[in-house]
C-alpha positions in Angstrom: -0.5 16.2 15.0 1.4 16.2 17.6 0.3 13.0 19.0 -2.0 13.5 22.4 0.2 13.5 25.3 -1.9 11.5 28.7 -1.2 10.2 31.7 2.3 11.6 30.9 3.3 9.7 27.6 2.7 9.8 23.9 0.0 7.6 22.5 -1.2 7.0 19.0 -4.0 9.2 18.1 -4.2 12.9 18.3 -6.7 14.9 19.6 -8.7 15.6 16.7 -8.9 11.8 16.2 -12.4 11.6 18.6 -14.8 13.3 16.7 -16.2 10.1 15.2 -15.7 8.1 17.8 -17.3 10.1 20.3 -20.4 10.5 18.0 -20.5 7.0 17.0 -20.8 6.6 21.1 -23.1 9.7 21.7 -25.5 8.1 19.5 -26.0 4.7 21.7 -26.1 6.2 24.8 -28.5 8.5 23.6 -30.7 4.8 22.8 -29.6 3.4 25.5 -30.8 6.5 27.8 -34.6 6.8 26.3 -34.3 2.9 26.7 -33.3 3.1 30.6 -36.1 6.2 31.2 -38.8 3.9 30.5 -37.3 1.4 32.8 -37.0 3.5 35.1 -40.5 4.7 34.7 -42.3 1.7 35.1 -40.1 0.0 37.4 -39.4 2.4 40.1 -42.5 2.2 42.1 -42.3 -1.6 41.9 -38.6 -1.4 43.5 -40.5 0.5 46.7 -42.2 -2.0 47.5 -39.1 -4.9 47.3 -38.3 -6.0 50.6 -34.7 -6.8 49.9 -32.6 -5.0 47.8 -34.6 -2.4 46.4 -32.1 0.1 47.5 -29.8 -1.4 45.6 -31.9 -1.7 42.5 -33.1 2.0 42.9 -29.3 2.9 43.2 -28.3 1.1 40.1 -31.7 2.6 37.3 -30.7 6.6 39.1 -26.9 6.1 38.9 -27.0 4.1 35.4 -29.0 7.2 34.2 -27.3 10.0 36.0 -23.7 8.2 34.6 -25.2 8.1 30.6 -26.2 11.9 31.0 -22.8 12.8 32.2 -21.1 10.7 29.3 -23.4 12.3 27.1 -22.3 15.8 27.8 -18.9 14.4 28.0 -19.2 13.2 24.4 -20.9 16.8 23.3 -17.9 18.8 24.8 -15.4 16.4 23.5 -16.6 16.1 19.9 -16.6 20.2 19.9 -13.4 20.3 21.2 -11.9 17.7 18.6 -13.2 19.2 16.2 -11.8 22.6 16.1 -8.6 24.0 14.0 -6.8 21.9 11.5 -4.4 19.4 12.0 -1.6 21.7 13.2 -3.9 24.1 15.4 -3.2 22.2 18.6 -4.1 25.0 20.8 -7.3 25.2 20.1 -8.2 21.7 21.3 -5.8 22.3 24.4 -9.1 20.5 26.7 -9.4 17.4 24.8 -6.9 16.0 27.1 -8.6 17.1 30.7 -12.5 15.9 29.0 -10.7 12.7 28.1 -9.4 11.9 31.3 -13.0 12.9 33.3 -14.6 10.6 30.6 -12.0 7.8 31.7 -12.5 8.5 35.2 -16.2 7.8 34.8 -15.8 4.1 33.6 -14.6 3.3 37.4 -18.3 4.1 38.8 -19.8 2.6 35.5 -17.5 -0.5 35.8 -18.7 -1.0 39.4 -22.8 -0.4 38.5 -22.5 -2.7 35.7 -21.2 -5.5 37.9 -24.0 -5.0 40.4 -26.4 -5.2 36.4 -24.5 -8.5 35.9 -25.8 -9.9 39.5 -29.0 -8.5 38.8 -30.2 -9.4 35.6 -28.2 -13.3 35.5 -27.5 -14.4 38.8 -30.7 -14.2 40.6 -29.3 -13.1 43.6 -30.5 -10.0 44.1 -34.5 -10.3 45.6 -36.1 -7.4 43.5 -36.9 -9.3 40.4 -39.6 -7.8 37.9 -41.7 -9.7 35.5 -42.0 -7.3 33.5 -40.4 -8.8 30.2 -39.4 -5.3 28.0 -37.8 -4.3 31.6 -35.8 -7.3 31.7 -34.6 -7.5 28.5 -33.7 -3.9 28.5 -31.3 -4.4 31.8 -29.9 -7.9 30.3 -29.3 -5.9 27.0 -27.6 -2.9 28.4 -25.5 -5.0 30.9 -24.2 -6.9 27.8 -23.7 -4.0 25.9 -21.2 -1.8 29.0 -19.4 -4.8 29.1 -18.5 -4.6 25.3 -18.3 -1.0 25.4 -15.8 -1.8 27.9 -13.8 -4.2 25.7 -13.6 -2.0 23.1 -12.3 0.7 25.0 -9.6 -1.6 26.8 -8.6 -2.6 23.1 -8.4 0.7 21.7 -6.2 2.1 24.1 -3.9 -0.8 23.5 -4.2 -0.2 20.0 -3.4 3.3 20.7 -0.4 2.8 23.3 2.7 4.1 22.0 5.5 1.6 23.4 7.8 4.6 22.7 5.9 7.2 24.1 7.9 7.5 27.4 9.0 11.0 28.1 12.9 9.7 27.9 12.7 8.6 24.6 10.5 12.2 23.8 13.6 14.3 24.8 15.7 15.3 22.4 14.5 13.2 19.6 14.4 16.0 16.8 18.4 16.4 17.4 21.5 15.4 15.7 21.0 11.6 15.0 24.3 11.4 16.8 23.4 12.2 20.1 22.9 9.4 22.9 19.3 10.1 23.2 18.4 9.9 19.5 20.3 6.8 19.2 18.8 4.6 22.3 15.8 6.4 20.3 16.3 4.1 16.9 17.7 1.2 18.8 14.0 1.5 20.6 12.4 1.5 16.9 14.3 -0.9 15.4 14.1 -3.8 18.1 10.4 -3.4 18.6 9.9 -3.7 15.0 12.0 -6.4 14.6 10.0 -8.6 17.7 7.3 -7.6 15.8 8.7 -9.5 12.8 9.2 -12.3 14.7 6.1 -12.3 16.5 3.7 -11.7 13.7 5.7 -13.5 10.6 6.9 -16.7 13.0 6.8 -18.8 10.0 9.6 -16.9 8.3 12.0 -17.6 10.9 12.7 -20.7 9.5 14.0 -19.2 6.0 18.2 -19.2 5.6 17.7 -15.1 5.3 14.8 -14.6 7.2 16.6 -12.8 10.2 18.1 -10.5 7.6 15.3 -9.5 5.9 13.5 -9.1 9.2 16.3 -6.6 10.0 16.6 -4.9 6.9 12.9 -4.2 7.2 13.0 -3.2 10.7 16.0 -0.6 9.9 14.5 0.9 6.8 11.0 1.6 8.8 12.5 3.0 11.8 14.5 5.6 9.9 11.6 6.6 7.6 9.1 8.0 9.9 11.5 9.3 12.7 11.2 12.9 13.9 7.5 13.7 12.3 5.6 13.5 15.8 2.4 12.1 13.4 0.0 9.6 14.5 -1.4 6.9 11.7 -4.7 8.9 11.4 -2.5 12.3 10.7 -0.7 10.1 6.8 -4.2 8.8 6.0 -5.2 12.4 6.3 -2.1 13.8 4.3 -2.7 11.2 1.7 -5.7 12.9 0.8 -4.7 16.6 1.0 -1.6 15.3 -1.3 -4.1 13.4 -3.6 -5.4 17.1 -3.6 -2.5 19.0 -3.9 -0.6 17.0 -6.5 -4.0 17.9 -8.7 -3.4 20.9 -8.6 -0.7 21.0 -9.5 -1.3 18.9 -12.5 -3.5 21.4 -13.5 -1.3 24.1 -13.3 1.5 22.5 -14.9 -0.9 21.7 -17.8 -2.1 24.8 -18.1 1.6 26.1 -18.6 2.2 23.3 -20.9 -0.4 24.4 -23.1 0.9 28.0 -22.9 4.3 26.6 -23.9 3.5 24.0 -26.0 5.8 21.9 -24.0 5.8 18.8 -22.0 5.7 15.2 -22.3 4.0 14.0 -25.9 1.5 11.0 -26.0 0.3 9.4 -28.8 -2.1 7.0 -30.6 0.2 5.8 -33.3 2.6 3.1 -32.6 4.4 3.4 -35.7 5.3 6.6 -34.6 6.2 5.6 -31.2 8.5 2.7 -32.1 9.7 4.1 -35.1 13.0 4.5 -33.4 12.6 1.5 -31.3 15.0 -1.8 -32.0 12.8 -4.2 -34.0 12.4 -6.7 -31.4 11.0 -4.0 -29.4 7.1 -3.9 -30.2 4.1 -3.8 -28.7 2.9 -7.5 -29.8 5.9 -8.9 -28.3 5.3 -7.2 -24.9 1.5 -8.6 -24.9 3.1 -12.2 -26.2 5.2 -12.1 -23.0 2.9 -10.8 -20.8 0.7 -13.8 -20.7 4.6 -16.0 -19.7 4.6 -13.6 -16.9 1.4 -13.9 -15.6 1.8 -17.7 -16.1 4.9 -17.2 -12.9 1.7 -16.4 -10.7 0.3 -20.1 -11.0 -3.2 -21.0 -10.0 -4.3 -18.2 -7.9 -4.0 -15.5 -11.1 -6.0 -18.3 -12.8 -9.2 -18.3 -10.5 -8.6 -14.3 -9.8 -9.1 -13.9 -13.8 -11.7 -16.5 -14.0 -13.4 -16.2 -10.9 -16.7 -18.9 -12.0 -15.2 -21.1 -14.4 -11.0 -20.4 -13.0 -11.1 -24.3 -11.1 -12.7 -25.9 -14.1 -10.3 -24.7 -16.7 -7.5 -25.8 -13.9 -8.9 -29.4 -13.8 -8.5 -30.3 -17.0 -3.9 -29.0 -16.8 -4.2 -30.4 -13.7 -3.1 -33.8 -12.4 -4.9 -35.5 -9.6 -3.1 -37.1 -6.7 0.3 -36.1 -8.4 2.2 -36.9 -4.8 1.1 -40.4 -5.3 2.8 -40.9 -8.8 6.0 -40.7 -10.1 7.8 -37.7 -10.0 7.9 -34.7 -11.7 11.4 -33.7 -12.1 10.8 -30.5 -13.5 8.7 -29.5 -11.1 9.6 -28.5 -7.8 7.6 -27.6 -4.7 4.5 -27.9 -6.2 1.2 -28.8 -4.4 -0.4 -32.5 -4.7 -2.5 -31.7 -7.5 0.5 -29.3 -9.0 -2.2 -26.5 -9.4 0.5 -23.7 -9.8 2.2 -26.3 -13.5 -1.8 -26.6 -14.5 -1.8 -22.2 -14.2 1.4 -22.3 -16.0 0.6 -24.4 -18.9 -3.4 -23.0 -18.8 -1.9 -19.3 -19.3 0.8 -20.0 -21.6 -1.1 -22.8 -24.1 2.1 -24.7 -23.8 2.0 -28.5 -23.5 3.5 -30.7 -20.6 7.0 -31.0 -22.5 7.5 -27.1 -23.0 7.7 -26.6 -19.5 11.6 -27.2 -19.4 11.6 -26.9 -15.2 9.4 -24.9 -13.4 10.4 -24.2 -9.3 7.6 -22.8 -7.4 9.7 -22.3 -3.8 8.8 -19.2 -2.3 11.2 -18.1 0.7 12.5 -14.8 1.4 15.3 -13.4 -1.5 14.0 -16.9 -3.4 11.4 -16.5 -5.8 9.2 -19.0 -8.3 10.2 -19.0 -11.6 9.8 -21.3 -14.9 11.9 -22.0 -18.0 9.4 -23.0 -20.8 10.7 -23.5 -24.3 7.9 -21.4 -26.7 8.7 -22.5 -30.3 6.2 -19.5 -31.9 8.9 -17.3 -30.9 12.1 -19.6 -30.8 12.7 -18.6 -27.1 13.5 -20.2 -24.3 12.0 -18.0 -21.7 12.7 -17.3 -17.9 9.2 -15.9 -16.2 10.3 -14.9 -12.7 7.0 -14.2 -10.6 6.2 -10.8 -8.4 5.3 -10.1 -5.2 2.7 -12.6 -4.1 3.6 -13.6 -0.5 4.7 -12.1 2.7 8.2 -13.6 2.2 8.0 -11.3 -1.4 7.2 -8.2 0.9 10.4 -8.8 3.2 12.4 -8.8 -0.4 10.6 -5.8 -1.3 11.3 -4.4 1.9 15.1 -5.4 1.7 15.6 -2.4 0.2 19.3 -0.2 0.7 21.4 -0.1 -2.1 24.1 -2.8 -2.5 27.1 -2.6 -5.2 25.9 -4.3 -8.1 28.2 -5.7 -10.6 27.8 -7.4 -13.8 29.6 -8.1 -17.8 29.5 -4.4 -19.4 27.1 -2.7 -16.3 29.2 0.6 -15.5 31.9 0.5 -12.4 30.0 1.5 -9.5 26.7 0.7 -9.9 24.3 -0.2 -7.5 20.9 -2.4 -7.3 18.4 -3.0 -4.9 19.7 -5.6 -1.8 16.6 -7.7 -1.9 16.4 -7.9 -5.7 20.3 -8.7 -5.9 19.6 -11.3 -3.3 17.1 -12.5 -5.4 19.5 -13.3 -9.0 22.1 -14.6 -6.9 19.7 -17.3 -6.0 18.3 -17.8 -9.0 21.3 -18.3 -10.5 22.1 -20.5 -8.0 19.3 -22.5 -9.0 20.3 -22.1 -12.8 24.0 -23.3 -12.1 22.5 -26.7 -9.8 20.0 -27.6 -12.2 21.7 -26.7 -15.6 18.4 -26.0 -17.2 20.1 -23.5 -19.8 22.5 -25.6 -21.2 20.0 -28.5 -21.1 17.2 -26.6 -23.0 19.8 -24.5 -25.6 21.1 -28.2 -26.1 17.8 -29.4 -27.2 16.7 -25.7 -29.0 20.5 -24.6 -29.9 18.9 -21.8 -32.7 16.7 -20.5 -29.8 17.3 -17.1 -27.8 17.3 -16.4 -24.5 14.0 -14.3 -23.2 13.4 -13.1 -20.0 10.3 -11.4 -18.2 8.4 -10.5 -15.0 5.9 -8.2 -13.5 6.8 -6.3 -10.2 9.1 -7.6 -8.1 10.0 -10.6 -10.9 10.7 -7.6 -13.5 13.2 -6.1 -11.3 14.7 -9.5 -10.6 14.5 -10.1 -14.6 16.6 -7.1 -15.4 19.5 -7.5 -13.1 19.6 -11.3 -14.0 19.8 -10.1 -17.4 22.7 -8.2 -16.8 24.5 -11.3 -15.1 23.2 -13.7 -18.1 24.5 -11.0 -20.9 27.8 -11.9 -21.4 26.9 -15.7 -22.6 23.8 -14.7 -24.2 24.2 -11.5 -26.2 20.8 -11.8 -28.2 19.4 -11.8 -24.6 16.1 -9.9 -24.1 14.0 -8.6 -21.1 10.2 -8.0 -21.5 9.7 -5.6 -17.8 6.2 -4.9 -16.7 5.5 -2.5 -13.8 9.3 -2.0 -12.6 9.9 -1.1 -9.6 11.6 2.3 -8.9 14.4 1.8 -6.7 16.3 -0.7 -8.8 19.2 1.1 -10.3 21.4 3.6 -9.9 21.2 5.7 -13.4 24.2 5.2 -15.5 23.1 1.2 -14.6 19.7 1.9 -15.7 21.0 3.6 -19.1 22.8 0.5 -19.9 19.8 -1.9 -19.5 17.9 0.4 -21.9 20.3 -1.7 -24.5 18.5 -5.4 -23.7 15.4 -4.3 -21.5 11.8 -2.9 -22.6 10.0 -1.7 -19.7 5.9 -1.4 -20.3 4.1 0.7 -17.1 0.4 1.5 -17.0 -1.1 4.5 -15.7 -0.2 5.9 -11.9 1.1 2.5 -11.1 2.8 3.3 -7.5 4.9 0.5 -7.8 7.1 1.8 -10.5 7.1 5.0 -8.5 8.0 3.3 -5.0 11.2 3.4 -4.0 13.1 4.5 -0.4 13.5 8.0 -2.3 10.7 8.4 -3.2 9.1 7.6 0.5 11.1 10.2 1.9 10.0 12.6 -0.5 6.5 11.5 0.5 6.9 12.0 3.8 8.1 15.1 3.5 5.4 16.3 1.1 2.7 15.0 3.9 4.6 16.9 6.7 4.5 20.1 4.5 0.9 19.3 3.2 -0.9 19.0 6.6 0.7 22.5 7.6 -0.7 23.9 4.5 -4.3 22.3 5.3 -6.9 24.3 7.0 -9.4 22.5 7.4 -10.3 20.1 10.8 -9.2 16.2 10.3 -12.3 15.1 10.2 -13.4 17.0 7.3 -10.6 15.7 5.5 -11.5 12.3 6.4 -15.2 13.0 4.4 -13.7 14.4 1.7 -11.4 11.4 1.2 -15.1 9.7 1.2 -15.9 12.0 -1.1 -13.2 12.1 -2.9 -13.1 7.9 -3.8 -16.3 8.2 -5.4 -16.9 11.2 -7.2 -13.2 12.3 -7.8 -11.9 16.0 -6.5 -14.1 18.6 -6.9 -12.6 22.2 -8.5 -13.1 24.3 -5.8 -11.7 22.2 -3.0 -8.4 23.0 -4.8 -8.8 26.3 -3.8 -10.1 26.5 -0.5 -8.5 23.4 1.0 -5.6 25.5 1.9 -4.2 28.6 3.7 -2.5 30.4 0.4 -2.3 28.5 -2.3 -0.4 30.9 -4.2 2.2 31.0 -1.3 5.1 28.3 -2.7 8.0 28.1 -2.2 11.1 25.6 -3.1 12.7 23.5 -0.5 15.8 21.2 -0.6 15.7 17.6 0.1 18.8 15.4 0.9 22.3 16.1 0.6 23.1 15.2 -2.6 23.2 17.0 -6.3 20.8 14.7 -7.3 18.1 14.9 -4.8 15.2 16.8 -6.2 14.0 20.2 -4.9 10.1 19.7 -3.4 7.3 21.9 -3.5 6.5 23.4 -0.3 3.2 25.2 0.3 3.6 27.6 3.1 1.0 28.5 6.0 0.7 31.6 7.7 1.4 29.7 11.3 3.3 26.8 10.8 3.7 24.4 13.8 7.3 23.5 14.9 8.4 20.5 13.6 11.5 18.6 13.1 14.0 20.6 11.2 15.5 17.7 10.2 12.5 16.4 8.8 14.2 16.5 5.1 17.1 14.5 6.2 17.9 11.2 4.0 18.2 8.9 6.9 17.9 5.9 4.9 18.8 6.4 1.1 22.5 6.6 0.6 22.1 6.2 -3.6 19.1 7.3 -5.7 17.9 4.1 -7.5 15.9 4.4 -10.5 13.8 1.8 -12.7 15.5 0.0 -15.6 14.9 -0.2 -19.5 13.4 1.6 -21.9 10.2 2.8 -20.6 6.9 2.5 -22.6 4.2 4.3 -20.4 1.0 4.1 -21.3 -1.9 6.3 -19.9 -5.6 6.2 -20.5 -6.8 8.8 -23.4 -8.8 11.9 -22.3 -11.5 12.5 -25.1 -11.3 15.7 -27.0 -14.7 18.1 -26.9 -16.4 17.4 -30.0 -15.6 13.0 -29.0 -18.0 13.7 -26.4 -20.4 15.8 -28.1 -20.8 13.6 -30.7 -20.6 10.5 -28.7 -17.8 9.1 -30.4 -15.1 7.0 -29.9 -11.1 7.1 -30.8 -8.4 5.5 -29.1 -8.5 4.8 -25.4 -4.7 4.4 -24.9 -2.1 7.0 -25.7 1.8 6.0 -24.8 5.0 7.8 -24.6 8.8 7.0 -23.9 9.7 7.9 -20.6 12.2 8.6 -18.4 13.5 6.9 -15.3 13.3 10.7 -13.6 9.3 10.6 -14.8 8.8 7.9 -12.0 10.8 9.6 -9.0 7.6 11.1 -7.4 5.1 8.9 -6.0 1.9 9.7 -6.8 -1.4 9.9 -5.2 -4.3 8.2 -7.6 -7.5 6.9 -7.5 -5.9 4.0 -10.1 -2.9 3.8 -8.3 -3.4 -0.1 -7.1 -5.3 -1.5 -10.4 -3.1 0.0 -13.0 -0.3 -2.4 -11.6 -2.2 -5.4 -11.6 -1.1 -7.5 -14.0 -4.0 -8.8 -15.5 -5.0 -4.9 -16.2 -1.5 -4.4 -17.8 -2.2 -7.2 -19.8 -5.9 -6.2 -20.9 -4.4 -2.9 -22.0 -2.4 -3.6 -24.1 -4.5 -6.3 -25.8 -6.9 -3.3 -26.4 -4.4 -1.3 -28.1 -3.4 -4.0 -30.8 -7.2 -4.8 -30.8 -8.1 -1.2 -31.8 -4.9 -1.0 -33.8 -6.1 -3.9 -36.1 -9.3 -2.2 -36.5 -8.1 0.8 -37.6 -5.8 -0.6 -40.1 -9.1 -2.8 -41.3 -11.0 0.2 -41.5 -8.7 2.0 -43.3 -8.1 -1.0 -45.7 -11.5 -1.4 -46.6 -12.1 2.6 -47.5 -9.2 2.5 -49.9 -11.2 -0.6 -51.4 -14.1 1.6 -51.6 
């Protein structure tokens, strides 16, 4: 950071991005040299006595040797140089540019001797032949070997080339937004990443929404990144140092938490937690629906949970050659076989006629869902599935704020586009097929449940807000919300009919457009901080993913760590101050890197939020080896999930299968407990 300016443009990589390339390269020409010395030692007498073309020969072994020398020292000078001063130290490595462009320079001679290798060691042409078969195979080998060195360096600079790294759109890209530059600037962004779209997700063309989602995408990522001047390697970088920093301050906030005696209060005991919890609202029912919503996810969840035995459990739910029968009219674009029904009624232990209808079309804003009819808890459930596909993504990605209304929702409110997209075709489907009022005619004492993971949870809660009105017992079972659903008076109403279960650091329910502006901001203002070079950061991260984050690299990582200070972000009351940690040089950066380009409405999750961490064991658990609870939970907040959060469990604790296992171990340790007890006040 800044991106390396060559050959008068921008390209993506920076100039303390070569330190591992150029050693991973130093260390086969360094083979490939001691390799070509004892060529050249045993076969240079034999090219003086060639009568043809032993100039040549002798030509190609000196210059093939003199050319891996010079690329050597190239390397050498151009690792040193990468290497020094952090991120933002530019200066220092002000000659990785010129050492680049020599070591560029050098692949026209190469190039040219590599070609005369090619005619040498394949062609027979040239008259100087050697039957010397280590010789041979040395030349063959090292001929092969330039010409994939060669490929690979073709393809990373393509990988590399910035298509907007022309000096015209570099000028006066961190002004106003309004200016003519800045403009044709994001018109540049948003149409390359919109022929992107089409190039790369063809297939989605097709879909009735496709083009809008494609462009919904292409404006949201266009305005997140704009103004930073960071390459790809400089967020994977920052991801660490914030995985570093947010630990810190975790410990310091617990430290002062303890001084208080304040903060957020976990516990053990659910009949404390939902002591003040609606009666419908338990733990039990949560796991009960659970296993409806990962049902939504077909046969795939099915072999992912069963990896061995998954197609053998599916075989006996499944129906061979289904095409060839009569039709299913409950189920809907399902395969031959109708894997996904066999998932559904292998996960749920329902039989074929509980499965009231059960549409497994995925395009973009449409999503597979089920109505089954589950007679141990007089429900007719809706089990909307997550993200699963590409077309799920574009949804996710779909994501500005869009009025929202809805029976009883406050005036105003505001939802998620591609999750609003989403009901409206649901209910679409609801109102052509008539499932409800078929299946409340055949169950009329039945009530109306509702429940998804992810992306279907979201969808779940806003569907229950349209469904409300003509089911009033209605009830949402949420796992792993996503963040930017609601705005917050609508989230406080769907407290009322919605219970919300979260895991852990599950990003998802902390992913949201605010809350990856925030992050972007926090990497900016991170990598300033950070004093040490990129590539040390890069083994740490190593480090870091398998042993965890040592103590003292939160002191030492960067420049002052006591130095903080409070910065704004966005325009609004309701934007969140950020914590800013503040180098003695700071590089000039975009002042308007702060700026909510895309966010016009904070959204927050929905329901009333159950989150659920893993248990730390107290000092004399561990010295006596003991056991206790592994789970403790809290209610939250839809504030506790604006921040997102750099984890090492960040990814599995919002898998649903883990949600699912969780909570099954905290009724399982419950129960044995309450035995244990039990059987003491026997004694």
């Amino acid at each position: 950071m800044p991106a390396l300016r060559l050959f008068g443009r921008k390209w993506l990589a920076a100039s303390d991005d070569l330190v591992f390339p150029a050693l991973f390269e130093i260390c086969f020409r360094v083979v490939w040299l001691i390799l070509i010395a004892f060529v050249f030692e045993h076969y240079w007498e034999y090219t003086l006595s060639c009568v043809e073309d032993g100039l040549g020969v002798q030509i190609y072994l000196a210059g093939t040797m003199v050319l891996i020398i010079l690329n050597i020292l190239l390397l050498i000078a151009l690792t040193n140089q990468s290497a020094r001063g952090s991120i933002t130290e530019t200066y220092l490595r002000r000659y990785v540019g010129p050492i680049l462009v020599c070591k560029i320079i050098l692949i026209i001679p190469e190039m040219s001797l590599n070609v005369f290798g090619t005619v040498w060691a394949f062609c027979n042409v040239v008259k100087c032949a050697t039957s010397q078969k280590f010789s041979r195979s040395v030349i063959e080998a090292l001929v092969v070997f330039n010409w994939v060195l060669f490929a690979l360096i073709i393809f990373g600079m393509a990988i590399v080339f910035d298509p907007l790294g022309s000096t015209k759109y570099r000028r006066g890209r961190d002004n106003n937004d309004n200016n003519p530059i800045e403009s044709a600037f994001h018109r540049k962004v948003y149409s390359l990443w919109m022929r992107r779209f089409r190039w790369a997700f063809c297939c989605l063309r097709k879909d009735e929404f496709g083009h809008e989602a494609f462009a919904q995408a292409a404006s949201l990522l266009s305005a997140l990144f704009r103004g930073t001047d960071l390459v790809p390697s400089d967020f994977m970088a920052g991801c660490v140092l914030l995985r570093v920093r947010q630990k810190r301050e975790t410990r310091e906030m617990r430290r002062i938490r303890m001084l208080n005696d304040d903060g957020p209060r976990y516990s053990t005991d659910l009949a404390r937690i939902f002591a003040t919890a609606p009666a419908w609202m338990t733990l039990k029912n949560a796991r009960h629906y659970m296993q409806f919503a990962l049902a939504s996810y077909g046969w795939p969840l099915v072999c992912y949970m069963h990896c061995c035995s998954g197609p053998y459990r599916l075989i006996k739910k499944s129906i061979c050659c289904a095409c060839f029968r009569s039709k299913y009219r409950m189920v809907v674009d399902d395969n031959c076989c109708l894997c996904h029904f066999a998932g559904v009624k292998f996960m749920t232990r329902l039989t074929t006629e509980d499965v009231i209808f059960a549409s497994f079309r995925n395009h973009v804003f449409e999503l597979p869902f089920c109505v089954l009819a589950d007679h141990d808890t007089k429900s007719i459930v809706i089990t909307i599935r997550g993200s699963f596909s590409f077309r799920d993504i574009f949804t996710d990605l779909t994501a500005d704020s869009e009025r929202f209304e809805a029976p009883g929702m406050p005036p105003d409110s505001a939802a998620h586009r591609g999750m609003v997209a989403g009901v409206e075709q649901l209910m679409k489907r609801l109102r052509e097929t008539n499932v409800l009022d078929r299946a409340f005619t055949s169950h009329p004492e039945y009530s109306l449940v509702l429940t998804g993971h992810s992306l279907g949870a979201g969808v779940a809660i806003l569907l229950g807000a349209k469904l409300r009105s003509k089911y009033p017992d209605l009830r949402v079972f949420a796992f792993a919300t996503p963040a930017g659903l609601l705005s917050r008076e609508a989230a406080r109403y769907t407290e009322t009919y919605a219970f919300t279960v979260g895991v852990g650091d599950d990003f998802v329910m902390r992913l949201g457009v605010d809350s990856i502006e925030n992050l972007r901001t926090m990497i900016v203002e991170t990598i300033r901080a950070c004093k040490l070079p990129k590539y040390r950061i890069m083994l740490n991260g190593f480090g870091y993913a398998i042993f965890g984050v040592p103590s003292r690299d939160l002191e030492t990582t960067f420049f002052d760590v006591t130095q903080i200070e409070t910065s704004g972000q966005g325009d609004t009351p309701e934007d969140p101050p950020i914590s800013t940690i503040t180098p003695p040089t700071a590089t000039i950066l975009s002042q308007l890197i702060g700026v909510r380009r895309f966010a016009k409405t904070r959204l927050y999750t929905g329901g009333r939020i159950l989150h659920i961490v893993r248990r730390k064991r107290t000092e004399l658990e561990k010295k006596s080896n003991s056991g206790g609870p592994t789970f403790e939970m809290r209610w939250a907040t839809p504030e506790d999930f604006t921040e997102l959060q750099i984890m090492p469990r960040m990814f599995l604790d919002h898998f649903p299968d883990y949600i699912f296992r969780t909570m099954t171990k905290i009724l399982e340790e419950q129960k044995a407990t309450s035995e244990s007890i039990t059987s003491i006040h026997e004694v």
